[in-house]
DOFI-358862 format. One line per field, with one value per residue: residue in one letter; z, y negated, x of N, C-alpha, C in turn; residue number from 1. Coordinates in steps of 0.05 Angstrom, whole numbers, plus 5000, padded with zeros to 4 digits. Last residue first. Layout:
REM residues N
res: A | ...
n_up: Z | ...
n_north: Y | ...
n_east: X | ...
ca_up: Z | ...
ca_north: Y | ...
ca_east: X | ...
c_up: Z | ...
c_north: Y | ...
c_east: X | ...
n: NUM | ...
//
This chain:
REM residues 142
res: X | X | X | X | X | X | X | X | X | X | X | X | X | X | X | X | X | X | X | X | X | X | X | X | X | X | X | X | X | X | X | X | X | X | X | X | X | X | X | X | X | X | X | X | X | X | X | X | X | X | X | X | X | X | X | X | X | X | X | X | X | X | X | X | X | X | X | X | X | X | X | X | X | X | X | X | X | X | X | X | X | X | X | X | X | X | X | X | X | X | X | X | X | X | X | X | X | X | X | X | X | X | X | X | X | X | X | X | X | X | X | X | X | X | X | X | X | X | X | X | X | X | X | X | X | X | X | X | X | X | X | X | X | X | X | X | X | X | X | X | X | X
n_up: 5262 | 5200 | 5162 | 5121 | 5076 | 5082 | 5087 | 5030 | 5003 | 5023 | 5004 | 4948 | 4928 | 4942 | 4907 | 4861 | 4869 | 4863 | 4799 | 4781 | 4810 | 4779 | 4725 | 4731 | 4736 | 4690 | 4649 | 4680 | 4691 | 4708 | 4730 | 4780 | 4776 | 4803 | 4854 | 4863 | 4869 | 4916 | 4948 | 4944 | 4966 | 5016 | 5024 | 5033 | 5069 | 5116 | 5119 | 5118 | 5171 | 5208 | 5210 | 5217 | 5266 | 5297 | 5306 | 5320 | 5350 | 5317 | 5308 | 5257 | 5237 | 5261 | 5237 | 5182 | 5197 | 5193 | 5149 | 5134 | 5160 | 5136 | 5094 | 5111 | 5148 | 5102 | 5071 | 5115 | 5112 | 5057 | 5067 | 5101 | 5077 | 5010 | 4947 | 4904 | 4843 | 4790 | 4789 | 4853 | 4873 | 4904 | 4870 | 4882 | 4844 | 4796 | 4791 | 4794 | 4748 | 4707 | 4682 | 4737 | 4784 | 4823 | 4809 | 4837 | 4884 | 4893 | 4871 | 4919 | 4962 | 4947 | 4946 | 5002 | 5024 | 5000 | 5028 | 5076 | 5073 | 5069 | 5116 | 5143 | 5120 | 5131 | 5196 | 5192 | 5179 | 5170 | 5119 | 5116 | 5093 | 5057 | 5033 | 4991 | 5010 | 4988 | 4971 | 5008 | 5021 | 5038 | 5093 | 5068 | 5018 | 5022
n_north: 5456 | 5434 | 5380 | 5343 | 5344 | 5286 | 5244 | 5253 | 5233 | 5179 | 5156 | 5174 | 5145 | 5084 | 5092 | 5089 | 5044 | 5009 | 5023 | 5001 | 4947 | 4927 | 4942 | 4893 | 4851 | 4846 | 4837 | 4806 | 4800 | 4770 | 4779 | 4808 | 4863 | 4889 | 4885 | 4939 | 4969 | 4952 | 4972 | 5019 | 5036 | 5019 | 5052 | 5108 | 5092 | 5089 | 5141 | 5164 | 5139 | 5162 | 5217 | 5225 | 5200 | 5234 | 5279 | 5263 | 5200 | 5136 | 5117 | 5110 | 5088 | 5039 | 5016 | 5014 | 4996 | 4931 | 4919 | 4934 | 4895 | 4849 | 4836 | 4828 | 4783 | 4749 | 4742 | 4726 | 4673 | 4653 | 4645 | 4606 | 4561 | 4583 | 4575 | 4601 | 4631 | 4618 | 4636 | 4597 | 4529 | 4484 | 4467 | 4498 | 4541 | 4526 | 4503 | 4560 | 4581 | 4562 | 4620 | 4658 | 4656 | 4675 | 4730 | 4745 | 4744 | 4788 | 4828 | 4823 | 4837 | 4887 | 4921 | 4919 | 4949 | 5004 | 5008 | 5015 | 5062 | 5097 | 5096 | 5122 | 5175 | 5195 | 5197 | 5233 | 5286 | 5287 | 5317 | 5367 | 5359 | 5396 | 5385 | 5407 | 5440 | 5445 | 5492 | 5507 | 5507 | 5554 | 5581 | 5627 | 5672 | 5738
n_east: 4984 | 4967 | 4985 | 4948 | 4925 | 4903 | 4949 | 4956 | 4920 | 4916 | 4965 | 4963 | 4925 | 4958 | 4984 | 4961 | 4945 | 4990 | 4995 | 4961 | 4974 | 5014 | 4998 | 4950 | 4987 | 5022 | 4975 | 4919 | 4858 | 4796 | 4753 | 4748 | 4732 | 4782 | 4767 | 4741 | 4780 | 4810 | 4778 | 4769 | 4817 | 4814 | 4782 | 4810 | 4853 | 4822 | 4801 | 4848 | 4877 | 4834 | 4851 | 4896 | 4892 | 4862 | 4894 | 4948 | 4962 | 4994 | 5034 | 5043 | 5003 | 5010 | 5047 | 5008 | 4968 | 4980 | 4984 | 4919 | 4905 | 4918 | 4892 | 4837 | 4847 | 4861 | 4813 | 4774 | 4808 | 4801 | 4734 | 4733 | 4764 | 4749 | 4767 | 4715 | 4733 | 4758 | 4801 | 4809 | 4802 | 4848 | 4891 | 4928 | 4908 | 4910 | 4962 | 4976 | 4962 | 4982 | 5020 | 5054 | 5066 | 5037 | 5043 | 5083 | 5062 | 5026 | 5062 | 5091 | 5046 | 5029 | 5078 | 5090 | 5055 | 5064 | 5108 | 5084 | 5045 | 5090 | 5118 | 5069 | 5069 | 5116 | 5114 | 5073 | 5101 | 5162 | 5199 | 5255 | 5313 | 5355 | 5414 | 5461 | 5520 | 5580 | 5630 | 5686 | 5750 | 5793 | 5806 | 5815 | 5826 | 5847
ca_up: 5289 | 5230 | 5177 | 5148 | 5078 | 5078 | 5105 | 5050 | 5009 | 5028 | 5036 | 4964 | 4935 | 4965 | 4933 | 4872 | 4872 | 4889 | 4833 | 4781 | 4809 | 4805 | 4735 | 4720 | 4745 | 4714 | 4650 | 4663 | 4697 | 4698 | 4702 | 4781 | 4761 | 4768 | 4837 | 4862 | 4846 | 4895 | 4960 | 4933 | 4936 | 5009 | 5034 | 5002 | 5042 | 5102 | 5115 | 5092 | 5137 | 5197 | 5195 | 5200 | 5251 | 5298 | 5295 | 5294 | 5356 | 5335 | 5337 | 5270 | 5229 | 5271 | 5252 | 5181 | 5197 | 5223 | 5164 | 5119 | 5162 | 5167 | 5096 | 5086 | 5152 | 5122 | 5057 | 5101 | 5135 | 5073 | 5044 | 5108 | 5106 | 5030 | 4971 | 4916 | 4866 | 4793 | 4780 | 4831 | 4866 | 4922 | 4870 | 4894 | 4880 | 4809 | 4793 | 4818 | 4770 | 4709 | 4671 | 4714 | 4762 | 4831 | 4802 | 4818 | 4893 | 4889 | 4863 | 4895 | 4973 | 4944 | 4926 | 4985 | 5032 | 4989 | 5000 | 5064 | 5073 | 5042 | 5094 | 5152 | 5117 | 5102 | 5182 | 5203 | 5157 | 5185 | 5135 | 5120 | 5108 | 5045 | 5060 | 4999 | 4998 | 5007 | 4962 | 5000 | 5025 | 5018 | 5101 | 5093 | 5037 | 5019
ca_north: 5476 | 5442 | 5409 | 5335 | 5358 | 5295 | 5255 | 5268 | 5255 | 5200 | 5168 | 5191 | 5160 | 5096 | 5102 | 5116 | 5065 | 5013 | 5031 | 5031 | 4961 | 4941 | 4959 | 4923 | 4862 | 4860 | 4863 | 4803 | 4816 | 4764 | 4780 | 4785 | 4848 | 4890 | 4876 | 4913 | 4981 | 4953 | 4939 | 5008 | 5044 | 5002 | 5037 | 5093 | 5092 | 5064 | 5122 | 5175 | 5139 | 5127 | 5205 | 5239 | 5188 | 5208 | 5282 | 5272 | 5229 | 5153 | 5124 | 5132 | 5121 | 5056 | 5021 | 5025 | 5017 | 4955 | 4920 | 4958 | 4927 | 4855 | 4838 | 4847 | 4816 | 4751 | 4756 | 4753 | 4681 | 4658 | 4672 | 4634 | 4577 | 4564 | 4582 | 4585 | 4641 | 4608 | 4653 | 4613 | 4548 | 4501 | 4459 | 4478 | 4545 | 4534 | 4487 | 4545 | 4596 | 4557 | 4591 | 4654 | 4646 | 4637 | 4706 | 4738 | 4730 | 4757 | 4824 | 4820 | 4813 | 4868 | 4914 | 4909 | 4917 | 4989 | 5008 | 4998 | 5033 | 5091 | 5084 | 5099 | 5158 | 5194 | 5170 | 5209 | 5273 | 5278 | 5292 | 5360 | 5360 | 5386 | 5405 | 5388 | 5447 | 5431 | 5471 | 5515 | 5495 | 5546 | 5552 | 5625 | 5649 | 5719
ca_east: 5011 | 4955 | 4986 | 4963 | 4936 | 4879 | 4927 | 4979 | 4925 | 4897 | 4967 | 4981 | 4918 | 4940 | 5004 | 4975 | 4922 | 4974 | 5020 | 4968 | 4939 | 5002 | 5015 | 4950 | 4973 | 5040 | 4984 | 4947 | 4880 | 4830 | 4749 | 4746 | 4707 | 4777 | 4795 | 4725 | 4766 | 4824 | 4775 | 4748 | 4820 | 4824 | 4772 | 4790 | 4859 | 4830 | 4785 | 4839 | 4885 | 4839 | 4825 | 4886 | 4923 | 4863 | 4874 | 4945 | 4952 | 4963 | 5036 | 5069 | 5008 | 4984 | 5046 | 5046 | 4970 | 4977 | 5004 | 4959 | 4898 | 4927 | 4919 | 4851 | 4841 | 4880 | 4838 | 4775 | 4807 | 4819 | 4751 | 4724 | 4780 | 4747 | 4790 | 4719 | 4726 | 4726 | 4786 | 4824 | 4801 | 4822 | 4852 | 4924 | 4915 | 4885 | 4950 | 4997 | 4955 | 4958 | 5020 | 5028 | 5089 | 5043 | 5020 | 5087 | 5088 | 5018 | 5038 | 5100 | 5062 | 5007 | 5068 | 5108 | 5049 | 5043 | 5106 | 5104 | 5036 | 5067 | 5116 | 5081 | 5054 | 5108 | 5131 | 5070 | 5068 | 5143 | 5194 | 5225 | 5296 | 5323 | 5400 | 5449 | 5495 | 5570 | 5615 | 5655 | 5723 | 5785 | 5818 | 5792 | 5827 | 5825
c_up: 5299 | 5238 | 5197 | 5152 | 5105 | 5087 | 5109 | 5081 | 5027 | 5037 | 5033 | 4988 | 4952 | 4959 | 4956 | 4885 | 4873 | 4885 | 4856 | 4811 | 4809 | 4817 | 4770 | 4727 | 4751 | 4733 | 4668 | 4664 | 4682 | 4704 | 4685 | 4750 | 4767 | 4758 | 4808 | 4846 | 4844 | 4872 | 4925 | 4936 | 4924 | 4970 | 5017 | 5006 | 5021 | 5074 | 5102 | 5091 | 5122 | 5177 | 5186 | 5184 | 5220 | 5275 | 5285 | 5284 | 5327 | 5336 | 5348 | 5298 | 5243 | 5267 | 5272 | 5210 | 5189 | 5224 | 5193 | 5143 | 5156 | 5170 | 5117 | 5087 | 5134 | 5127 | 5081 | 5091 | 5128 | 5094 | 5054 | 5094 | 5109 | 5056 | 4996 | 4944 | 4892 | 4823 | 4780 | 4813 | 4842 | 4902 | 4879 | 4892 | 4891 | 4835 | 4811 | 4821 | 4795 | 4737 | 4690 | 4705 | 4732 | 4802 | 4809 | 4805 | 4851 | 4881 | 4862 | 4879 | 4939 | 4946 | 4923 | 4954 | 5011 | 4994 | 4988 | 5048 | 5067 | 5046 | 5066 | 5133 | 5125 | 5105 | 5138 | 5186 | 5167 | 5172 | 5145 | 5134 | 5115 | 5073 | 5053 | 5018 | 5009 | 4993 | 4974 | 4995 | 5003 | 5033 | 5064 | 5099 | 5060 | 5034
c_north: 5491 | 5454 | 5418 | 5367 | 5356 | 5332 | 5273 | 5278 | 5277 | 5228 | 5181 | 5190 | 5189 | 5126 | 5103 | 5118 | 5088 | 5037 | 5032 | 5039 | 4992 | 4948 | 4953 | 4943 | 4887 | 4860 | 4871 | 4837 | 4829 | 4785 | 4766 | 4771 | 4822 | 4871 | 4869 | 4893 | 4948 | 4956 | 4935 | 4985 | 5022 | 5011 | 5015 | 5074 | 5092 | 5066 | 5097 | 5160 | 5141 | 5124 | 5175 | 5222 | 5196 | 5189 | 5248 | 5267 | 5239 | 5185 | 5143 | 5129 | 5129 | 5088 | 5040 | 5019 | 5022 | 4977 | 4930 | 4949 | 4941 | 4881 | 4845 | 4852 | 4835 | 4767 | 4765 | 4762 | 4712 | 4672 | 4675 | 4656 | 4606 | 4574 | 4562 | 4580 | 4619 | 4620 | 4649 | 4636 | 4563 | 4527 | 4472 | 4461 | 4517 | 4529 | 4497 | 4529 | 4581 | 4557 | 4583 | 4625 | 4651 | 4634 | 4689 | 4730 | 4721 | 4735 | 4795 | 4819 | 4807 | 4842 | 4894 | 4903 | 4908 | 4963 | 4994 | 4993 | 5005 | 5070 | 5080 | 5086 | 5132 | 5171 | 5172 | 5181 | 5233 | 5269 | 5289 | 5340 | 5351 | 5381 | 5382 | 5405 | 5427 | 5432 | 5465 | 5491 | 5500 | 5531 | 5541 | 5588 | 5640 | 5694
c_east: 4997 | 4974 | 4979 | 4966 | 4948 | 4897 | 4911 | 4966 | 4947 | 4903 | 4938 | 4980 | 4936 | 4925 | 4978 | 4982 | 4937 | 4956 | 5008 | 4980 | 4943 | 4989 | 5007 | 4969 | 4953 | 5016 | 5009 | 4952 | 4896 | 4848 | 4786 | 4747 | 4724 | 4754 | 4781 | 4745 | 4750 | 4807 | 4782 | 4746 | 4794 | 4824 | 4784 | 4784 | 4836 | 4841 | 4797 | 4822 | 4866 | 4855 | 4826 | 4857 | 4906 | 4871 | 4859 | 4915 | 4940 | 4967 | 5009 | 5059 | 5028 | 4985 | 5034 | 5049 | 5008 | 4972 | 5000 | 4977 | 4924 | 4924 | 4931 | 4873 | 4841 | 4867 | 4860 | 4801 | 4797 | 4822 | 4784 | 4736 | 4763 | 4762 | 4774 | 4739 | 4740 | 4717 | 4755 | 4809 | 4807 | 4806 | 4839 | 4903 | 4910 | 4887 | 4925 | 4976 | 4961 | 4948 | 4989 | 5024 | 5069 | 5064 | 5024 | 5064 | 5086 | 5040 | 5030 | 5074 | 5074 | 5026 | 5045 | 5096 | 5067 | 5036 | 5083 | 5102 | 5059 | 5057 | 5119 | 5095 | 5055 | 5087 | 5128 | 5087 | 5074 | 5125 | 5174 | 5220 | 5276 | 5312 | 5374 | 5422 | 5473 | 5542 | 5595 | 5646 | 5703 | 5754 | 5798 | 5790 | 5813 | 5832
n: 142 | 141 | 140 | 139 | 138 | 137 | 136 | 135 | 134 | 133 | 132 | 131 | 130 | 129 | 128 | 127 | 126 | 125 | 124 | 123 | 122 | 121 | 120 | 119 | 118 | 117 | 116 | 115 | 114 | 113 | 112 | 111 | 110 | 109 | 108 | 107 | 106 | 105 | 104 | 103 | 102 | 101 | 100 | 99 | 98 | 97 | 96 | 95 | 94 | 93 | 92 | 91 | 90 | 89 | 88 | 87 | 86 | 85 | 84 | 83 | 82 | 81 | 80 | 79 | 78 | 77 | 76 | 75 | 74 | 73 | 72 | 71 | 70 | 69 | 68 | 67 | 66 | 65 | 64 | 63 | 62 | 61 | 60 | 59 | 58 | 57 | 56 | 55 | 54 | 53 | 52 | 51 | 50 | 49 | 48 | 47 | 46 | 45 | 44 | 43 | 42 | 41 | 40 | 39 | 38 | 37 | 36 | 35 | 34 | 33 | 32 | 31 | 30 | 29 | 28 | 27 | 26 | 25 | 24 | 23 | 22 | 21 | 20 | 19 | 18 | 17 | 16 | 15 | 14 | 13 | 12 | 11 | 10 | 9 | 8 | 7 | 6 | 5 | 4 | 3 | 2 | 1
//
């Protein structure tokens, strides 16, 4: 028998941390609101709106700005927030921020425009936020 013959090398499955799964899901999902917008500045129309203060007939004052910026700040502090809070903790501010943010996303829909690469990310976001729900929602007890 040989002994020196090499064995076929067996890919090894290792289990990933609820935390860093969920850390980044929110990636993923800052990535898709950032492309998302990135590619509406390439919509016929959409550049002019911007620069006339308004888009969709919804008026760009510093206050709505200033909302969109805490809209936008939450995800990016939870992809931080999921890899450092204490499980029980970690568990719940996901599953809150993930509907939270499913029903920022369900509101989306009345602004009364939505192309069809908007629609895909719309899909995409609602799946990735119902995957940090649920990954939260399954977190494992030790």
């Amino acid at each position: 028998m040989n002994t020196n013959a090499k064995s076929p090398k067996i890919l090894e499955d290792k289990k990933v941390n609820v935390k860093i799964k969920l850390s980044a899901l929110w990636v993923a999902l800052m990535f898709c609101y950032t492309y998302a917008d990135i590619l509406g500045f390439y919509a016929p129309g959409n550049l002019e709106e911007l620069i006339s203060g308004e888009i969709a007939g919804i008026q760009m004052t510093q206050g709505m700005l200033f909302w969109s910026a805490i809209l936008m700040v939450i995800p990016s502090v939870m992809v931080f927030l999921s890899l450092i809070l204490k499980a029980k903790a970690n568990r719940l501010v996901n599953i809150l921020a993930g509907l939270a943010y499913l029903a920022v996303l369900a509101g989306t829909f009345f602004t009364g425009r939505n192309p069809a690469y908007y629609l895909f990310f719309a899909a995409v976001k609602a799946s990735l936020l119902g995957l940090i729900v649920w990954q939260a929602w399954r977190w494992p007890k030790n």
